[in-house]
LOTI-961902 format. One record per residue: chain; x, y, z of N, C-alpha, C, O, CB in turn. Coordinates in steps of 0.02 Angstrom, whole numbers, plus 50000, padded with zeros to 5 digits. Atoms other than C-alpha are relative to their C-alpha. Glycine has a CB too. Layout:
# residues N
{koldren->A | n_c1->X | n_c2->Y | n_c3->Z | ca_c1->X | ca_c2->Y | ca_c3->Z | c_c1->X | c_c2->Y | c_c3->Z | o_c1->X | o_c2->Y | o_c3->Z | cb_c1->X | cb_c2->Y | cb_c3->Z}
...
//
This chain:
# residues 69
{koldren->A | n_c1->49944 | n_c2->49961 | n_c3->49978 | ca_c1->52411 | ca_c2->50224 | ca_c3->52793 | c_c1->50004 | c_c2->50063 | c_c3->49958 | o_c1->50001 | o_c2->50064 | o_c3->49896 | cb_c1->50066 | cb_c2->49959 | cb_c3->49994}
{koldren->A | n_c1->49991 | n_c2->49947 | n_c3->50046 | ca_c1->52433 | ca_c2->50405 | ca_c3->52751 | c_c1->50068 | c_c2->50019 | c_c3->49953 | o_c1->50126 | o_c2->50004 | o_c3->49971 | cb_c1->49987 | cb_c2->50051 | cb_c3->50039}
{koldren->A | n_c1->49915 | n_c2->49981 | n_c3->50022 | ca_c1->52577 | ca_c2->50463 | ca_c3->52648 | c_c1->50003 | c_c2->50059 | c_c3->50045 | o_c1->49961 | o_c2->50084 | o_c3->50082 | cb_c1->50022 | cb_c2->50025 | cb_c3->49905}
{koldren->A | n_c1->49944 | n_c2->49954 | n_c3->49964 | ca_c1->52706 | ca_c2->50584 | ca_c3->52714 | c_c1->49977 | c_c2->50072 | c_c3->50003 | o_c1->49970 | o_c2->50104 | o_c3->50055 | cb_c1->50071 | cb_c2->50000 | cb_c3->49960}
{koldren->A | n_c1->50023 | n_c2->49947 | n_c3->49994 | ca_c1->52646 | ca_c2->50735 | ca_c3->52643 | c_c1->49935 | c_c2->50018 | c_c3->50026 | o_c1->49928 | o_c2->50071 | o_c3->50057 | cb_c1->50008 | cb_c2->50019 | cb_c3->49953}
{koldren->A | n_c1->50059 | n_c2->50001 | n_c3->49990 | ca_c1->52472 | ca_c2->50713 | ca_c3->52670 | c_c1->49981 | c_c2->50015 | c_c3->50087 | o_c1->49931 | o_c2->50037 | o_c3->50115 | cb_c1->49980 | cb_c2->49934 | cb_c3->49968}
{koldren->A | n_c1->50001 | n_c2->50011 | n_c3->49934 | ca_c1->52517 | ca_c2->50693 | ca_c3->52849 | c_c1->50007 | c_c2->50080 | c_c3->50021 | o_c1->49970 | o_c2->50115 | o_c3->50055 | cb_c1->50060 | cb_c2->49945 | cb_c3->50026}
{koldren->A | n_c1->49978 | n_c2->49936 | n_c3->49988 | ca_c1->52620 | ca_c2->50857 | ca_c3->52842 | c_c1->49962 | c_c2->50062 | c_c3->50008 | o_c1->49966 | o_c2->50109 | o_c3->50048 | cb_c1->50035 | cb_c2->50011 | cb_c3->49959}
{koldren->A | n_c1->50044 | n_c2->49927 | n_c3->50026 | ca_c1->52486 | ca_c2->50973 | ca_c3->52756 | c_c1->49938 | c_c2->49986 | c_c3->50073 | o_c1->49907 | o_c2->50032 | o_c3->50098 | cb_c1->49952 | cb_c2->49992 | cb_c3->49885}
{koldren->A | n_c1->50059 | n_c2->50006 | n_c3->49927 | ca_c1->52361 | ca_c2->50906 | ca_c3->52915 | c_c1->50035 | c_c2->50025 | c_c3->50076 | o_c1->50009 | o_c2->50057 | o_c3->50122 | cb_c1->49973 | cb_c2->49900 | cb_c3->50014}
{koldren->A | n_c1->49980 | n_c2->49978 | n_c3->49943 | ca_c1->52476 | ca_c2->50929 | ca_c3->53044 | c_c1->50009 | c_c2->50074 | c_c3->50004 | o_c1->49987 | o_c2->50104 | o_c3->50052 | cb_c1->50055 | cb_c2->49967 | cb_c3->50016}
{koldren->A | n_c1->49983 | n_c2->49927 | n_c3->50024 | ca_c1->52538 | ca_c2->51112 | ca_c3->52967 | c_c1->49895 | c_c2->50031 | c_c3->50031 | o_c1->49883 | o_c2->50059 | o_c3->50085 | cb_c1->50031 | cb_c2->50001 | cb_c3->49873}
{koldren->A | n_c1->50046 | n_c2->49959 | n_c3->49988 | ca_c1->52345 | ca_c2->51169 | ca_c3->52965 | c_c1->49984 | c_c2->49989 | c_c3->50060 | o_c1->49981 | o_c2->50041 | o_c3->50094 | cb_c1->49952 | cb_c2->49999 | cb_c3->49962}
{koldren->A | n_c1->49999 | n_c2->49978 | n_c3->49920 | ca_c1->52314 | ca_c2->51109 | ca_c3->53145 | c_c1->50039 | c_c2->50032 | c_c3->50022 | o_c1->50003 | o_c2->50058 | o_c3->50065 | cb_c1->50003 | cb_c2->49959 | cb_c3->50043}
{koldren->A | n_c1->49935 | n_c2->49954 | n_c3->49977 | ca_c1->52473 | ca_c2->51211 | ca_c3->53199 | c_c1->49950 | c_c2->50072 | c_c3->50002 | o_c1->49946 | o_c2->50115 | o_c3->50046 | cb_c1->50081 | cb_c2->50001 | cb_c3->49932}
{koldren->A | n_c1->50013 | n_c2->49930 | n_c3->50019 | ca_c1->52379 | ca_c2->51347 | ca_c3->53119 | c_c1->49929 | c_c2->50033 | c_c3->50037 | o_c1->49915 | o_c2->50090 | o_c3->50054 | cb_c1->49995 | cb_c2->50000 | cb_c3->49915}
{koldren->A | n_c1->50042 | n_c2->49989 | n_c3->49949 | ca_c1->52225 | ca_c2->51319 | ca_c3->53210 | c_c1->50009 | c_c2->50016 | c_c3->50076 | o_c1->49990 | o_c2->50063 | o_c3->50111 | cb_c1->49971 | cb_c2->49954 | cb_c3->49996}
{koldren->A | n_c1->49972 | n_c2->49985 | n_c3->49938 | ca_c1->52286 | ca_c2->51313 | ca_c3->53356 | c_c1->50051 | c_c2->50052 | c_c3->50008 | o_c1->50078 | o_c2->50043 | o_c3->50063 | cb_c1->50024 | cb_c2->49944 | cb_c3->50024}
{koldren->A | n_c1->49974 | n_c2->49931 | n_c3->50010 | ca_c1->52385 | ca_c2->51476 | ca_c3->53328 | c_c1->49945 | c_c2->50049 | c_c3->50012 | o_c1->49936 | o_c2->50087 | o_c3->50060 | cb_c1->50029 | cb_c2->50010 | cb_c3->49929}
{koldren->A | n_c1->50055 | n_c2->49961 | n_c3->50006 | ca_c1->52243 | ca_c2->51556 | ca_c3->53282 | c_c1->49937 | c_c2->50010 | c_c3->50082 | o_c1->49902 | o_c2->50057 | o_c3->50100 | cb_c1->49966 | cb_c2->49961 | cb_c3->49930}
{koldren->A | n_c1->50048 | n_c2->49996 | n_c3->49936 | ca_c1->52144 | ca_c2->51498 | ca_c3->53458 | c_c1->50043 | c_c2->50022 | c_c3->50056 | o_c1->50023 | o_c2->50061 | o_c3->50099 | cb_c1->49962 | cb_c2->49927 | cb_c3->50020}
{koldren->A | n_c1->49955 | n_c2->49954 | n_c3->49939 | ca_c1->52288 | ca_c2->51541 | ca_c3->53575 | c_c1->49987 | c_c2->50063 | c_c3->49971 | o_c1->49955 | o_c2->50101 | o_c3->50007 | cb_c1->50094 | cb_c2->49986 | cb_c3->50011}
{koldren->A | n_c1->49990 | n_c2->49903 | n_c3->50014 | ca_c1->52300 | ca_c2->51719 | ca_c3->53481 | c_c1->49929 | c_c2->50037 | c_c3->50030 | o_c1->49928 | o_c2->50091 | o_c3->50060 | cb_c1->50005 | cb_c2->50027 | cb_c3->49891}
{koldren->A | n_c1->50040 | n_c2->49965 | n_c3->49980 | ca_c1->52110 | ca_c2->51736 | ca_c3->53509 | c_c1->49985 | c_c2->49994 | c_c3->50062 | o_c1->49958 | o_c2->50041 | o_c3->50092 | cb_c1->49958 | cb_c2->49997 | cb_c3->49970}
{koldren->A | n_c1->49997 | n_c2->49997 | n_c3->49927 | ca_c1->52111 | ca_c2->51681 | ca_c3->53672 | c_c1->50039 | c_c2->50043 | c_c3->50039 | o_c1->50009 | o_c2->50060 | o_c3->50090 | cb_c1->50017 | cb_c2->49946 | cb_c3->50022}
{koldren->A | n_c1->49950 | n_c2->49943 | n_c3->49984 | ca_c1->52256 | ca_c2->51806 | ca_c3->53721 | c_c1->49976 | c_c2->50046 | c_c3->49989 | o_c1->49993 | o_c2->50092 | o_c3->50026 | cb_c1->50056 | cb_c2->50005 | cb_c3->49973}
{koldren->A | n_c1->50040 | n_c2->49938 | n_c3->49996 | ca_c1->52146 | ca_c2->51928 | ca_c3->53664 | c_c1->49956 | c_c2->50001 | c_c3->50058 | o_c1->49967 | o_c2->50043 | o_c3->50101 | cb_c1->49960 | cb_c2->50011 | cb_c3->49940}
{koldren->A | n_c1->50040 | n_c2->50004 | n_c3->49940 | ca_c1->52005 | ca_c2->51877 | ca_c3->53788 | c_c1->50023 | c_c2->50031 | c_c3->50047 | o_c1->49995 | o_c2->50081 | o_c3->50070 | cb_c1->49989 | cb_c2->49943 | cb_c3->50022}
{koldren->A | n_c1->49990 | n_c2->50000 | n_c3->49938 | ca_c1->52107 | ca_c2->51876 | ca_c3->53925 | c_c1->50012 | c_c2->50089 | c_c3->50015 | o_c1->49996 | o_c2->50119 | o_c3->50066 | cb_c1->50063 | cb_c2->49945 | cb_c3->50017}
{koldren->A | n_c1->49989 | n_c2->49943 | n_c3->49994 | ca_c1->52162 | ca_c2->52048 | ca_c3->53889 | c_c1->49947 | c_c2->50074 | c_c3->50033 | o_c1->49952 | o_c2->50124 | o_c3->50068 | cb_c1->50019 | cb_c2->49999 | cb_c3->49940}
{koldren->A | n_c1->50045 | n_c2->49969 | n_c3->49987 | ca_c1->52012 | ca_c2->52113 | ca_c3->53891 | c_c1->49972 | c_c2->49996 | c_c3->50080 | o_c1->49939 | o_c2->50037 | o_c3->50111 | cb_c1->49959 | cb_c2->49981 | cb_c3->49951}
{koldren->A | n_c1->50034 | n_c2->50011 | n_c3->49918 | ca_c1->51970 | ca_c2->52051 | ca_c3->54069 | c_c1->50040 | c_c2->50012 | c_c3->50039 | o_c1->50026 | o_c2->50007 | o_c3->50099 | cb_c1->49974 | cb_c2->49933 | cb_c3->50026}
{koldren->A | n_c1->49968 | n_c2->50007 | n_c3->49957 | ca_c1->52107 | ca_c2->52076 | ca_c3->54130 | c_c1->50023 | c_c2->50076 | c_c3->50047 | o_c1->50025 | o_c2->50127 | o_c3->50013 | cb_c1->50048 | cb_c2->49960 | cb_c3->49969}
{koldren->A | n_c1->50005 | n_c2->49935 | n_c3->49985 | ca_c1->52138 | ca_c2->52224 | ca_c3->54252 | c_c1->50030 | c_c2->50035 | c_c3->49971 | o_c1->50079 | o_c2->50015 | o_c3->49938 | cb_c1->50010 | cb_c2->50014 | cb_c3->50048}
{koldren->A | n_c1->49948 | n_c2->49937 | n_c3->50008 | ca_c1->52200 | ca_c2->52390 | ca_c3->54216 | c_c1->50052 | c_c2->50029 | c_c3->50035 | o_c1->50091 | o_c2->50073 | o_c3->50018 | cb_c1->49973 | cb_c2->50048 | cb_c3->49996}
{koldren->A | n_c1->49932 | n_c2->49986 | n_c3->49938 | ca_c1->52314 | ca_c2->52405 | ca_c3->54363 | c_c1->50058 | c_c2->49973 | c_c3->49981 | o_c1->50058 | o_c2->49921 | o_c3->49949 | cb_c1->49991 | cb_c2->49967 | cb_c3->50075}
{koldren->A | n_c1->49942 | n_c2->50023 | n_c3->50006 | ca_c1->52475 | ca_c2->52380 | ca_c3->54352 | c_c1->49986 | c_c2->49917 | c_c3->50057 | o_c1->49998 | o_c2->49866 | o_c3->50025 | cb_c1->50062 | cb_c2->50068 | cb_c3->50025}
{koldren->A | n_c1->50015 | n_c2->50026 | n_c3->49937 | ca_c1->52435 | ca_c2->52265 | ca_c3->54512 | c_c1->49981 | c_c2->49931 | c_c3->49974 | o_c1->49931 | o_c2->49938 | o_c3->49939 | cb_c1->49944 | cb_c2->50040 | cb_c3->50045}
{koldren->A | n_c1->50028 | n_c2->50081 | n_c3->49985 | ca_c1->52409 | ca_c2->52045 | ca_c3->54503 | c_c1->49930 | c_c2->49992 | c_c3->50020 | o_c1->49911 | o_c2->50008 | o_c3->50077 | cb_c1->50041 | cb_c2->49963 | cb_c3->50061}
{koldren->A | n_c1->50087 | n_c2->50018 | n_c3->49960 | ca_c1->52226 | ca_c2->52002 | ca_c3->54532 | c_c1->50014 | c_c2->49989 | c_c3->50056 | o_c1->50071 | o_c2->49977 | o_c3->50078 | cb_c1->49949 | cb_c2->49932 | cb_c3->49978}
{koldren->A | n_c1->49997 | n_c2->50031 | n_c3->49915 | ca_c1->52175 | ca_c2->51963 | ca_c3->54713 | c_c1->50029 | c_c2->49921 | c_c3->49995 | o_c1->50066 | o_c2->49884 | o_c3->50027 | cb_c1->49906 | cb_c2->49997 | cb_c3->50045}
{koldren->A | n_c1->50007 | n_c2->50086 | n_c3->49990 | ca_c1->52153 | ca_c2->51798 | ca_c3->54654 | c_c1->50071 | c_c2->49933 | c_c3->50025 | o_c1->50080 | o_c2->49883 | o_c3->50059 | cb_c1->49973 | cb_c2->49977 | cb_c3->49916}
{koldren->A | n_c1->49924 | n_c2->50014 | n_c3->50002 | ca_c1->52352 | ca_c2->51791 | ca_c3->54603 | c_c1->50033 | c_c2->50018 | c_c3->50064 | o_c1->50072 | o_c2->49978 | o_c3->50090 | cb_c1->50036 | cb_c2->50041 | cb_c3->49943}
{koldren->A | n_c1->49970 | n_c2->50002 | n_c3->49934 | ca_c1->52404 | ca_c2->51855 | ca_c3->54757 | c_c1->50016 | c_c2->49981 | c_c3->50059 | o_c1->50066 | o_c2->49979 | o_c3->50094 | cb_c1->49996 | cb_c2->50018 | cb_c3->50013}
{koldren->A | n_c1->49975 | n_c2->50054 | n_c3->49951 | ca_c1->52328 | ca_c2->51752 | ca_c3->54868 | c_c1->50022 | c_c2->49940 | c_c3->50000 | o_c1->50045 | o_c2->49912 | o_c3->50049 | cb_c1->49967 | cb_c2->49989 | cb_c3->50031}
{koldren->A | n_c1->49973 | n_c2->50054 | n_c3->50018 | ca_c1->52369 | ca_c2->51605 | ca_c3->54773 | c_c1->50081 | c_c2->49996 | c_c3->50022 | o_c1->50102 | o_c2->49953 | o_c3->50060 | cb_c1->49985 | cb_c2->49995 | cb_c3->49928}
{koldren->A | n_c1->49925 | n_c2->49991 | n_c3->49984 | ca_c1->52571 | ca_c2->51668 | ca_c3->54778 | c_c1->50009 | c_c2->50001 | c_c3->50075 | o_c1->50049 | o_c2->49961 | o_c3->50099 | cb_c1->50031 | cb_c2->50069 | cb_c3->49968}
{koldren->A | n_c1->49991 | n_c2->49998 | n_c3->49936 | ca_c1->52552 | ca_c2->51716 | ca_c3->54962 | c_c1->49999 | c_c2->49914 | c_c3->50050 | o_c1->50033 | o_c2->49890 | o_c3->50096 | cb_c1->49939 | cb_c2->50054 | cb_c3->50018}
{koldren->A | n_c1->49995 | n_c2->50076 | n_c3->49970 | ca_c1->52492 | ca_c2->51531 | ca_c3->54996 | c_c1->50044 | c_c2->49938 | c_c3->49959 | o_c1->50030 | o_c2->49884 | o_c3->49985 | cb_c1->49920 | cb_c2->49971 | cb_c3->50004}
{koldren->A | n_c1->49929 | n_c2->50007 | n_c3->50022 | ca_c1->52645 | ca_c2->51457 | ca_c3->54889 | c_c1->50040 | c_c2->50005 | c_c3->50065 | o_c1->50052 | o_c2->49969 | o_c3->50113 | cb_c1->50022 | cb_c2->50056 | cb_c3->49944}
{koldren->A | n_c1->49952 | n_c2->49972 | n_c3->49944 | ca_c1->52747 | ca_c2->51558 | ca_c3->54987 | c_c1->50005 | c_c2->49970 | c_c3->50084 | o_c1->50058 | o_c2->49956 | o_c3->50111 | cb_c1->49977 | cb_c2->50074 | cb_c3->50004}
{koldren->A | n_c1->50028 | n_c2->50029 | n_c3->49927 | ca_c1->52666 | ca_c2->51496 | ca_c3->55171 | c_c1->50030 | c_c2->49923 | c_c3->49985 | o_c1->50090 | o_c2->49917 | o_c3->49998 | cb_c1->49897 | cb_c2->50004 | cb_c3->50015}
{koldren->A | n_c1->49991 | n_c2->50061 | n_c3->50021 | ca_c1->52678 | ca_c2->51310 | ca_c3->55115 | c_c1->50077 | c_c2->49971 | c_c3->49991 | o_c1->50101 | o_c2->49920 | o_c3->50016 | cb_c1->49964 | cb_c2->49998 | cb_c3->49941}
{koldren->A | n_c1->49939 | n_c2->50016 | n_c3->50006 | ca_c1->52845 | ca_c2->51310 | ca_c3->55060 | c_c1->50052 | c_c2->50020 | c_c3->50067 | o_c1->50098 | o_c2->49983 | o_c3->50085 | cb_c1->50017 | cb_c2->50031 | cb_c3->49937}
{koldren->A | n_c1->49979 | n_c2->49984 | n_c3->49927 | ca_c1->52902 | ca_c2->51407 | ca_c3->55230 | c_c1->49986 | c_c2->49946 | c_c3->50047 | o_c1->50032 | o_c2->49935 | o_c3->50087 | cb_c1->49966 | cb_c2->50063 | cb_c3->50026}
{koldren->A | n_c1->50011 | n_c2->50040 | n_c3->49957 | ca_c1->52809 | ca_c2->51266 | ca_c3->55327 | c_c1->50030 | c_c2->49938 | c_c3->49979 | o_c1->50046 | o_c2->49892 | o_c3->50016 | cb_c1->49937 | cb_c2->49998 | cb_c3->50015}
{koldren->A | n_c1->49952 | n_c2->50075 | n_c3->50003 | ca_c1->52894 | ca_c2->51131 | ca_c3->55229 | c_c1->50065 | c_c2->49983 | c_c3->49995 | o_c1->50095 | o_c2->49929 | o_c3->49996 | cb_c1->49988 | cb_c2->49966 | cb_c3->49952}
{koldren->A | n_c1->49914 | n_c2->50000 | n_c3->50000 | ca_c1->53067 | ca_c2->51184 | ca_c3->55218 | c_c1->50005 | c_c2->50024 | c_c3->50093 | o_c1->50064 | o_c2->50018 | o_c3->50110 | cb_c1->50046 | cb_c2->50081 | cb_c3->49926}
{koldren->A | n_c1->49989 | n_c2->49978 | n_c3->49926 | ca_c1->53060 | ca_c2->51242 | ca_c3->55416 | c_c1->50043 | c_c2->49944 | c_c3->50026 | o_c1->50017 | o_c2->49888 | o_c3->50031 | cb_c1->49928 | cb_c2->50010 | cb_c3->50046}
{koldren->A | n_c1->49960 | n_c2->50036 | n_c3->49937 | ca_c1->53200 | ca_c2->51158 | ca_c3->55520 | c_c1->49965 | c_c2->49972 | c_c3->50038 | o_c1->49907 | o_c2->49992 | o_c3->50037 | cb_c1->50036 | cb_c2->50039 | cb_c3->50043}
{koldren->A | n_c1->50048 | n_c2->50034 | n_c3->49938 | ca_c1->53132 | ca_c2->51039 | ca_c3->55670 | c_c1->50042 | c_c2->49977 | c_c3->50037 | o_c1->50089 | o_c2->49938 | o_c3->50030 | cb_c1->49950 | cb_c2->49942 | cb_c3->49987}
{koldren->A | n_c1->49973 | n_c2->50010 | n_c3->49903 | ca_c1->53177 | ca_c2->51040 | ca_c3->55852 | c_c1->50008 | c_c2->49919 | c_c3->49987 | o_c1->49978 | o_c2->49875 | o_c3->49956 | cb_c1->49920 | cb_c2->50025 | cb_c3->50087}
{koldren->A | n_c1->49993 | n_c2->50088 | n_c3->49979 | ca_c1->53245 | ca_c2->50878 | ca_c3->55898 | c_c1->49938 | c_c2->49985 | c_c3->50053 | o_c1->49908 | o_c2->49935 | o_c3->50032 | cb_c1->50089 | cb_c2->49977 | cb_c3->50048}
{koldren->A | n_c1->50055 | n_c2->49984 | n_c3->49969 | ca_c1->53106 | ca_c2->50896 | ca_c3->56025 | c_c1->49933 | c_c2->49985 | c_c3->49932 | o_c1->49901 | o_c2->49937 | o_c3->49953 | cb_c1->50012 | cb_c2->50085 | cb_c3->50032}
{koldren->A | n_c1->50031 | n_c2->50026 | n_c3->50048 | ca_c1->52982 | ca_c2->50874 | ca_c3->55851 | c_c1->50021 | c_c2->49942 | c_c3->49969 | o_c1->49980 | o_c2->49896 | o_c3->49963 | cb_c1->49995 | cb_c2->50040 | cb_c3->49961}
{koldren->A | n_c1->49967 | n_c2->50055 | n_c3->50015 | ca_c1->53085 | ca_c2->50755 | ca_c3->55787 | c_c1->49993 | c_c2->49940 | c_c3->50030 | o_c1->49973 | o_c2->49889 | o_c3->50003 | cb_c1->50054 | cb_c2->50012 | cb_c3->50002}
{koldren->A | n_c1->50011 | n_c2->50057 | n_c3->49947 | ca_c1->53083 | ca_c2->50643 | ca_c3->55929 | c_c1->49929 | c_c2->49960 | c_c3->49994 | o_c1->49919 | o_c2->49901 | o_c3->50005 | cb_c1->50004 | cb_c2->50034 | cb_c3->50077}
{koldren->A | n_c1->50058 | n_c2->50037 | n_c3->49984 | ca_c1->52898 | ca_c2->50625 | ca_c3->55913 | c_c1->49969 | c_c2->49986 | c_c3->49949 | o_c1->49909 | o_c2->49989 | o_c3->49961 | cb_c1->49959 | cb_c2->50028 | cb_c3->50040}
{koldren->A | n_c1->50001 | n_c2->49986 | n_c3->50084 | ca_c1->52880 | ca_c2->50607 | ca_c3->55712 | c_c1->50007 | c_c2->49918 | c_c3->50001 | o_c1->50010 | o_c2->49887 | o_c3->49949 | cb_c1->50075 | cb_c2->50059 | cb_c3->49951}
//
């Protein structure tokens, strides 16, 4: 069993690692990421098909659909 602190000073430096790999990863992304003010394609069509999905599942239904459900 570890003691208390021992535990602390391990958990503290992973914290710190993992600080350190989000920060450099946030750099990455920066770098790739466009210069446009503008959402990648990628984001757009992802949001656009969100958007579709949730329109087709919140849509009202004819009693006429209903009936045959």
């Amino acid at each position: 069993m570890t003691h208390p602190a021992t535990h602390l000073s391990l958990a503290a430096h992973r914290d710190r690692e993992l600080r350190a790999q989000a920060a450099d990863w946030a750099r990455a992304q920066e770098a790739v990421r466009p210069a446009t003010g503008r959402p990648a394609l990628r984001t757009r069509v992802g949001w656009t098909l969100v958007d579709l999905g949730l329109r087709l599942a919140t849509t009202p239904r004819t009693a006429v659909a209903t009936a045959r459900a």
